[in-house]
VMD Tcl script that draws the C-alpha trace (Angstrom):
set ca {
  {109.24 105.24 89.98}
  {109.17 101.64 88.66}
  {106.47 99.50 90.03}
  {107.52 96.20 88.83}
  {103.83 95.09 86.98}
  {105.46 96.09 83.72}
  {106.85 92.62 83.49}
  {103.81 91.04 83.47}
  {100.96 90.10 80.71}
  {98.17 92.93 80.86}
  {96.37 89.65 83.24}
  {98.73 88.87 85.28}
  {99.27 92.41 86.37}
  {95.41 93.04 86.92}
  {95.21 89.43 88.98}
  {98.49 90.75 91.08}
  {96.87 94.40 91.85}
  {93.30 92.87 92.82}
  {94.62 91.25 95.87}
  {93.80 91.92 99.26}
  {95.60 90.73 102.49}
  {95.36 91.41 106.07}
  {99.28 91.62 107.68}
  {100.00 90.79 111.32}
  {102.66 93.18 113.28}
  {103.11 92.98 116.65}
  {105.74 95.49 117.66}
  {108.11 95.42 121.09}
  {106.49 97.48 123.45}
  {107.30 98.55 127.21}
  {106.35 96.00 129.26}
  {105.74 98.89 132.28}
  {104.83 102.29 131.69}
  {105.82 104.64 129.02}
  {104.08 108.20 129.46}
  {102.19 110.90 127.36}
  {104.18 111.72 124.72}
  {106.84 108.95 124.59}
  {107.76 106.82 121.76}
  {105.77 103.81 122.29}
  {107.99 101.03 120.29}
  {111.12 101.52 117.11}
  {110.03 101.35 113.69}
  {108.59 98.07 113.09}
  {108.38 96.73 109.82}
  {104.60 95.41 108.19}
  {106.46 93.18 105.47}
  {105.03 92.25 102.04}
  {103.44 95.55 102.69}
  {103.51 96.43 98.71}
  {103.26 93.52 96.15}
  {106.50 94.47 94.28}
  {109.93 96.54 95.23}
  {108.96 99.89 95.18}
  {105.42 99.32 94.73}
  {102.95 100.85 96.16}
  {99.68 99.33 98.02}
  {96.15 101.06 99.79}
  {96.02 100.67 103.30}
  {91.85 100.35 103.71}
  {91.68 99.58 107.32}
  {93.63 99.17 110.23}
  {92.70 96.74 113.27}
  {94.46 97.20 116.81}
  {94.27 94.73 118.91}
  {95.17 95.10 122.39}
  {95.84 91.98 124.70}
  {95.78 94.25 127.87}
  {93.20 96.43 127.70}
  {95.52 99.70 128.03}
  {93.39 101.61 125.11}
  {96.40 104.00 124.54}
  {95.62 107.23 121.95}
  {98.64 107.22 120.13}
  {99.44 109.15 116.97}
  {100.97 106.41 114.10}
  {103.75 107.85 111.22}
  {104.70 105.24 108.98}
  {107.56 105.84 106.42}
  {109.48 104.11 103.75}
  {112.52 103.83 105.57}
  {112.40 102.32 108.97}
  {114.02 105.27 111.14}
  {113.70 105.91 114.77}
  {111.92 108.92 116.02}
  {113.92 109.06 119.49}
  {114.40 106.32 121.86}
  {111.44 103.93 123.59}
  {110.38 104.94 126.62}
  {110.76 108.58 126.04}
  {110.25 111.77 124.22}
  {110.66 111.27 120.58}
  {113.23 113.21 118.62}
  {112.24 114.20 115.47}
  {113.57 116.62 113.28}
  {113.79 118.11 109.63}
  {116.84 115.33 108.88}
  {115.31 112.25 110.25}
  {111.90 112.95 108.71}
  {113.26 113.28 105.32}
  {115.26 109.79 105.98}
  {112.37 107.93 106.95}
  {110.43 109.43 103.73}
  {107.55 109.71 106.09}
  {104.20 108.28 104.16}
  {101.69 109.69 106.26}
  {100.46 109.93 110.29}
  {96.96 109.61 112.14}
  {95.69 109.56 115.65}
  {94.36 106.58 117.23}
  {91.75 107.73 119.76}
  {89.98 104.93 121.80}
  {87.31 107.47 122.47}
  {86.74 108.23 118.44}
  {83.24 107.28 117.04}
  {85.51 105.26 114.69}
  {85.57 102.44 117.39}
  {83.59 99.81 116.18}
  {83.91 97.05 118.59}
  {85.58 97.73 122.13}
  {85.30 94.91 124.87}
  {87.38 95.08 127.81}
  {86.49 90.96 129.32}
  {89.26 89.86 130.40}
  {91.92 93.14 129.93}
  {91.37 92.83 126.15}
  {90.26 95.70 123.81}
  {90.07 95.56 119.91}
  {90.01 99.00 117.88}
  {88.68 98.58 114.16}
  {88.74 101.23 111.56}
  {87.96 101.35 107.50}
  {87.19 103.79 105.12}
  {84.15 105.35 106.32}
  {82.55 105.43 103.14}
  {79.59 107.71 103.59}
  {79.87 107.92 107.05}
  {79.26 111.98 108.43}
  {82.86 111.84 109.82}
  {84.41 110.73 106.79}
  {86.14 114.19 106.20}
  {88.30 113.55 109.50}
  {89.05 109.57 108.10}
  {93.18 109.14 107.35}
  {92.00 105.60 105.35}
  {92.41 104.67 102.52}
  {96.36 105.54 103.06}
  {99.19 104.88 100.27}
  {101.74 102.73 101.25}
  {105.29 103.25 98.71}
  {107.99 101.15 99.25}
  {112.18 102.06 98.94}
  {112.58 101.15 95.48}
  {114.31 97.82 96.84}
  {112.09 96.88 99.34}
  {108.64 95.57 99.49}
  {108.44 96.73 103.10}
  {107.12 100.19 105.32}
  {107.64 101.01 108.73}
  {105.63 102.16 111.06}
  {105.72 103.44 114.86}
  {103.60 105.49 117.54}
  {103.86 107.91 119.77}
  {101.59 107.77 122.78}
  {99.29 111.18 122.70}
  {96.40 112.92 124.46}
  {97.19 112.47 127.90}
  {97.57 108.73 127.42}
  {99.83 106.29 129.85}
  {100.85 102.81 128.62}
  {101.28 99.91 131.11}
  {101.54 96.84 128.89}
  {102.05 93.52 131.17}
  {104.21 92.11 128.22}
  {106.20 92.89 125.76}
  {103.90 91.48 122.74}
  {100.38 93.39 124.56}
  {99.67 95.09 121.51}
  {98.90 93.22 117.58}
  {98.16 95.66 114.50}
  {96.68 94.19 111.48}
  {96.92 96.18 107.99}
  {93.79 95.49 105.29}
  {95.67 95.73 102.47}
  {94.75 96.23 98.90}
  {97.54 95.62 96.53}
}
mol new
graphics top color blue
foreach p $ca { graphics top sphere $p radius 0.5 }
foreach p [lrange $ca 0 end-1] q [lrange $ca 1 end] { graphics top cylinder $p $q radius 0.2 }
display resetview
């Protein structure tokens, strides 16, 4: 699969792979409940998310921030082709066909709870989940990060969406409650 550096002077490709960004996404979410084991929001797109069509990036960390406190465990698939797993709001659908659609990149569980918390303040219905690659850390075995992110061969784009787990209830106030933002290493 063509990555796109082989344009490029032996420099320019090393300067374009040693970057680094951090992407905002804040995806539509229920503003109201959505229950254990409902699709929390569609496939939402983290643009630029590779540095060339069909590239491919490292996803090193992952920050959630979460505007109303909720501190939903939610299991995260992201894929190369942005495909619903059901409908919002309720039990997802997902089957042999849809999976292969998506080209599903990878999953992991988001637990609130998880030693992997790093900072977690609740002032003012506001909570902030941080994870990285847990270098050396004892737990490191049960990390998902770093994470490959592989564009369509057209697209400089992946998809993600969640799927609220573990006895979790969402109650978001608005629409725009909950902010991820992808470290990035291209």
């Amino acid at each position: 699969m063509a990555n796109g550096i082989h344009k490029y002077t032996v420099q320019e490709a090393t300067n374009k792979t040693a970057q680094r960004k951090s992407i905002r996404v804040t995806p539509t979410v229920v503003a109201g409940q959505t229950d254990d084991g409902d699709v929390m929001f569609n496939a939402t797109e983290i643009p630029n998310a590779v540095l060339t069509n069909g590239g491919c990036s490292r996803l090193e960390g992952l920050t959630i921030i979460d505007k109303d406190g909720e501190q939903v465990d939610m299991e995260i698939i992201f894929m190369q082709v942005q495909t619903n797993f059901g409908t919002v709001n309720s039990a997802p659908d997902i089957t042999d066909s849809n999976l292969q659609a998506a080209k599903v990149l990878g999953s992991f569980s988001i637990d609130w709870t998880d030693v992997h918390v790093t900072f977690s303040q609740d002032a003012n219905n506001a909570s902030i989940w941080s994870a990285a690659s847990f270098l050396g850390a004892a737990n490191a075995i049960s990390s998902p990060l770093p994470m490959f992110l592989q564009a369509a061969d057209d697209s400089t784009s992946v998809f993600f969406t969640a799927i609220v787990a573990d006895s979790s209830n969402a109650d978001y106030a608005a629409v725009d409650d909950l902010e991820f933002v992808f470290h990035v290493e291209y």
